[in-house]
Backbone as CSV, one residue per row, in Angstrom:
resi,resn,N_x,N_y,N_z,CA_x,CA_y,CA_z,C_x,C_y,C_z
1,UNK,-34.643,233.134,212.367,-34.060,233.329,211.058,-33.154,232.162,210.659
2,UNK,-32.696,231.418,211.786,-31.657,230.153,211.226,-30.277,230.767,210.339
3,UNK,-30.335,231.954,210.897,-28.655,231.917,210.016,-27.552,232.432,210.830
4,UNK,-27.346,231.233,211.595,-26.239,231.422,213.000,-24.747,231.762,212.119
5,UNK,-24.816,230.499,211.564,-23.072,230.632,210.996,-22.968,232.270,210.226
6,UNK,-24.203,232.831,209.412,-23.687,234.176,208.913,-23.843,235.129,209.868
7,UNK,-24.238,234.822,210.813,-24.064,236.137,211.894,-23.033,235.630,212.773
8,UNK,-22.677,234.848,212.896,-21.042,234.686,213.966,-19.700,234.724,212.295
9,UNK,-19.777,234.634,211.358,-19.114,235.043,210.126,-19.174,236.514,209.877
10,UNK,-20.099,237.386,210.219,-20.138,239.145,210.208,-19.217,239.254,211.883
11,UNK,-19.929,238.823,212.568,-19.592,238.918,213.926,-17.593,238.767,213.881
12,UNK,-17.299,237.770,213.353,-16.142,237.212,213.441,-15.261,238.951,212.657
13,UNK,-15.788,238.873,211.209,-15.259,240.167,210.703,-14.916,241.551,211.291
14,UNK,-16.298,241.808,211.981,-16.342,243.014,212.811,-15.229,242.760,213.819
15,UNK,-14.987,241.824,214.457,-13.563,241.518,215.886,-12.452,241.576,215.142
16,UNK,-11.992,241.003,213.959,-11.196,241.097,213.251,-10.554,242.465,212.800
17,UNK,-11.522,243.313,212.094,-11.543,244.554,212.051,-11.232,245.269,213.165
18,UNK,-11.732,245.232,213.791,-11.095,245.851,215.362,-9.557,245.992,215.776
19,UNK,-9.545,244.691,215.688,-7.665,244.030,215.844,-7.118,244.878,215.319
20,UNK,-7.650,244.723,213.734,-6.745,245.639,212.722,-6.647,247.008,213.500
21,UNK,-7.617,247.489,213.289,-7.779,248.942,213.078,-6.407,249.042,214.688
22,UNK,-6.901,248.770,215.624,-6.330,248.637,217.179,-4.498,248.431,216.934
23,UNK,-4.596,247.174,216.095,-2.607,247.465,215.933,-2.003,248.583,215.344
24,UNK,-2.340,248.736,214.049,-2.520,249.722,212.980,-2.215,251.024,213.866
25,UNK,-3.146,251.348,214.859,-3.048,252.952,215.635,-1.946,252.808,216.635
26,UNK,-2.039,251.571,217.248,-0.679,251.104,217.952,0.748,251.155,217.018
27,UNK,1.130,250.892,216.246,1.975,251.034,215.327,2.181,252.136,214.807
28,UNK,0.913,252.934,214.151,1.579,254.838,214.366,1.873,255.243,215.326
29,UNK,1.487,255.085,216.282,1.600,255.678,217.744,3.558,255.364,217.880
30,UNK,3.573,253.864,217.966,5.364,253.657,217.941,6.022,254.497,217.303
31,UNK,5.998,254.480,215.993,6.584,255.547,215.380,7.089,256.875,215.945
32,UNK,6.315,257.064,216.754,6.746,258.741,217.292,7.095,258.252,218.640
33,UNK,7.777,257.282,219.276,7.994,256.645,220.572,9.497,257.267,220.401
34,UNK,9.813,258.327,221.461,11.114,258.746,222.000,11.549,258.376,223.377
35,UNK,12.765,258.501,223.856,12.933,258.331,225.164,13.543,256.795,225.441
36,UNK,12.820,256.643,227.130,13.475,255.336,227.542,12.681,254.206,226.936
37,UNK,11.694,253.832,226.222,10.663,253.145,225.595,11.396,252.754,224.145
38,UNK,11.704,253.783,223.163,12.424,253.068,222.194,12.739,251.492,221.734
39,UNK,13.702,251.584,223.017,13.912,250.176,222.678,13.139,248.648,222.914
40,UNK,12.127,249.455,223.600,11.073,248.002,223.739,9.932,248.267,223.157
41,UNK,9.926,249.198,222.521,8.450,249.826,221.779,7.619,248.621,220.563
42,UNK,8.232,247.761,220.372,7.740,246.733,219.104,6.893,245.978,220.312
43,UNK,7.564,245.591,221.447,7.237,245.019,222.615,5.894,245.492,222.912
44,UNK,6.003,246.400,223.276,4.807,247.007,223.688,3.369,247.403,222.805
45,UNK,3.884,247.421,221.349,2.726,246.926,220.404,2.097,246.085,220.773
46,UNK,2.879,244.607,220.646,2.853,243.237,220.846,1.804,243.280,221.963
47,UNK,2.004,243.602,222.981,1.834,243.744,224.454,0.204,244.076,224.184
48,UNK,0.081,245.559,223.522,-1.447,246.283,223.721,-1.743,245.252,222.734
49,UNK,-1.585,244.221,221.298,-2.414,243.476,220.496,-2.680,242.344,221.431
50,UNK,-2.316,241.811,222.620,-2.343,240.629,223.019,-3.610,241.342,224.065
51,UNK,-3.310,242.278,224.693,-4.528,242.375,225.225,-5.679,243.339,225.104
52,UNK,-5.733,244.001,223.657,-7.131,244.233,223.424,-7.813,243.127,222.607
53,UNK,-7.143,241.962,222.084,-7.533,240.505,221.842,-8.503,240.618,222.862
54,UNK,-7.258,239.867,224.160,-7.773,239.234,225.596,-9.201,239.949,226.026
55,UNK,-9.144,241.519,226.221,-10.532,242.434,226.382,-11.993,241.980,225.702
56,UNK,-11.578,241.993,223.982,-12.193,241.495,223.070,-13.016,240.456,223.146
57,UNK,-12.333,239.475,224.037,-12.930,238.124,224.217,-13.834,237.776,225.246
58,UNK,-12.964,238.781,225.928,-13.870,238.733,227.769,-15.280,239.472,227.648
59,UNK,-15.449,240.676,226.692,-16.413,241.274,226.601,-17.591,240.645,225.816
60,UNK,-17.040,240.295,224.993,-18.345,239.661,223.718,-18.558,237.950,224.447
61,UNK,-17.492,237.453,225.107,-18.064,235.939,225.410,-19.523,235.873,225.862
62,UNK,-19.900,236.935,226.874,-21.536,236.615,227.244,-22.811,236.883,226.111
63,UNK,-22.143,237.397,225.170,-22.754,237.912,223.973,-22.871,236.694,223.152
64,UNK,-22.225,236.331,222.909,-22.014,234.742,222.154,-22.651,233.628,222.889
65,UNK,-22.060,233.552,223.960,-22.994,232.319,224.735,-24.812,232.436,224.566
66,UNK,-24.665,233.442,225.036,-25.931,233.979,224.992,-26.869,233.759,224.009
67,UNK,-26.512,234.459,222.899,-27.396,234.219,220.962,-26.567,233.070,220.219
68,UNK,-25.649,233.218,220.335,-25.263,231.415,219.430,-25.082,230.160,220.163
69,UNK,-25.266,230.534,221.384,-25.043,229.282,222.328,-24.075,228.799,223.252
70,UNK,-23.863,228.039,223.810,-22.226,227.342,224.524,-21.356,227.162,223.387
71,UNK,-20.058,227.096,223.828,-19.395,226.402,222.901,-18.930,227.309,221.637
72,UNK,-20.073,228.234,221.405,-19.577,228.980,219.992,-18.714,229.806,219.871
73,UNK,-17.833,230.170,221.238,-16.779,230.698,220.901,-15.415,230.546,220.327
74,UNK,-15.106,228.702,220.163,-14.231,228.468,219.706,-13.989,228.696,218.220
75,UNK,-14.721,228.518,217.467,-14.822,229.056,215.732,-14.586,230.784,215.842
76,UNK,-15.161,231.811,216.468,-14.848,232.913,217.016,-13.309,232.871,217.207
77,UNK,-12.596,232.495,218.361,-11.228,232.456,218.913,-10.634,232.167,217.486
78,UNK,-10.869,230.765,216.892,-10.093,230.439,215.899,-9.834,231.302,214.857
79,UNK,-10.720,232.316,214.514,-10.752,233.134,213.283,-10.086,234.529,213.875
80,UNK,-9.701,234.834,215.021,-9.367,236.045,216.223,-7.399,235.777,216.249
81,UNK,-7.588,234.296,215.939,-6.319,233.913,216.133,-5.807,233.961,214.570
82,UNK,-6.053,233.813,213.583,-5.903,234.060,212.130,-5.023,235.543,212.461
83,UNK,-6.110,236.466,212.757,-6.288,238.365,212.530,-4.493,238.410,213.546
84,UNK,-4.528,237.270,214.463,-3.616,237.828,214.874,-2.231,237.356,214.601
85,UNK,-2.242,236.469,214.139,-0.541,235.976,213.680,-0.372,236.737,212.207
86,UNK,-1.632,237.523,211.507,-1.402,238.872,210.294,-0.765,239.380,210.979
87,UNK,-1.290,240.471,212.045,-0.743,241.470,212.655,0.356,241.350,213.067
88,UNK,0.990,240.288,214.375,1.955,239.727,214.764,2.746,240.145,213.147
89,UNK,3.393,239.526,212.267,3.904,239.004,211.021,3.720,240.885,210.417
90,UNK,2.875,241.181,210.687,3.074,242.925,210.103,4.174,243.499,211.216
91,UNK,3.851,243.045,212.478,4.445,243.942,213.645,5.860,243.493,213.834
92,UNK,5.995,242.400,213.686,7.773,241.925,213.154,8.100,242.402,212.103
93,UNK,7.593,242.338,211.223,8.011,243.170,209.949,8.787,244.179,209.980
94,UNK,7.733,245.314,210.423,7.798,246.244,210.546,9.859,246.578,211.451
95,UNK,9.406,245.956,212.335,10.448,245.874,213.855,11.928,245.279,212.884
96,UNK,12.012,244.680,211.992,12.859,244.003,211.300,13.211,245.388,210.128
97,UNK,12.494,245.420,209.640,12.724,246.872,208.939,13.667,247.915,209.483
98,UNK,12.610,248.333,210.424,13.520,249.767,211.289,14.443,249.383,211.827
99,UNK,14.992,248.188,212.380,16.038,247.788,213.244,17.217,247.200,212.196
100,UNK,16.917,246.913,210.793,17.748,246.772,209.365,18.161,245.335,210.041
101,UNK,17.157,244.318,210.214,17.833,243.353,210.570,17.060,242.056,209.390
């Protein structure tokens, strides 16, 4: 079919989407965080977005190598890394908000 770049461009969306959806439930979830956790709970957002990224990457890399080739994961990463300095920048936000700082 020759249309690599629009299937690693859907591909890229769908990982993206993920992120989202993945902080997003992480971030309601904080919300209702009582106890000894409280105070590191933005942390620990942070924490699960950095590594269902990391998961993200480890899983689909043989997938990518594989149908788009060597190498094609860096345009992938680069657009993974976009989704995540949003989120990051929502998840401070947020942490800046509730903490009235």
């Amino acid at each position: 079919l020759n249309l690599q770049y629009e299937g690693m461009e859907k591909f890229s969306l769908f990982m993206r989407t993920k992120i989202s959806l993945s902080a997003r439930t992480h971030l309601r979830t904080a919300e209702n965080v009582q106890g000894d956790r409280v105070g590191v709970v933005y942390a620990d957002v942070l924490t699960y977005l950095f590594e269902d990224i990391a998961r993200l990457v480890e899983s689909h890399q043989p997938l990518v190598e594989t149908y788009y080739g060597p190498g094609k994961m860096l345009p992938l990463i680069k657009s993974l890394q976009v989704e995540c300095d949003i989120q990051v920048a929502d998840i401070v936000a947020r942490f800046k908000e509730e903490r009235h700082l």
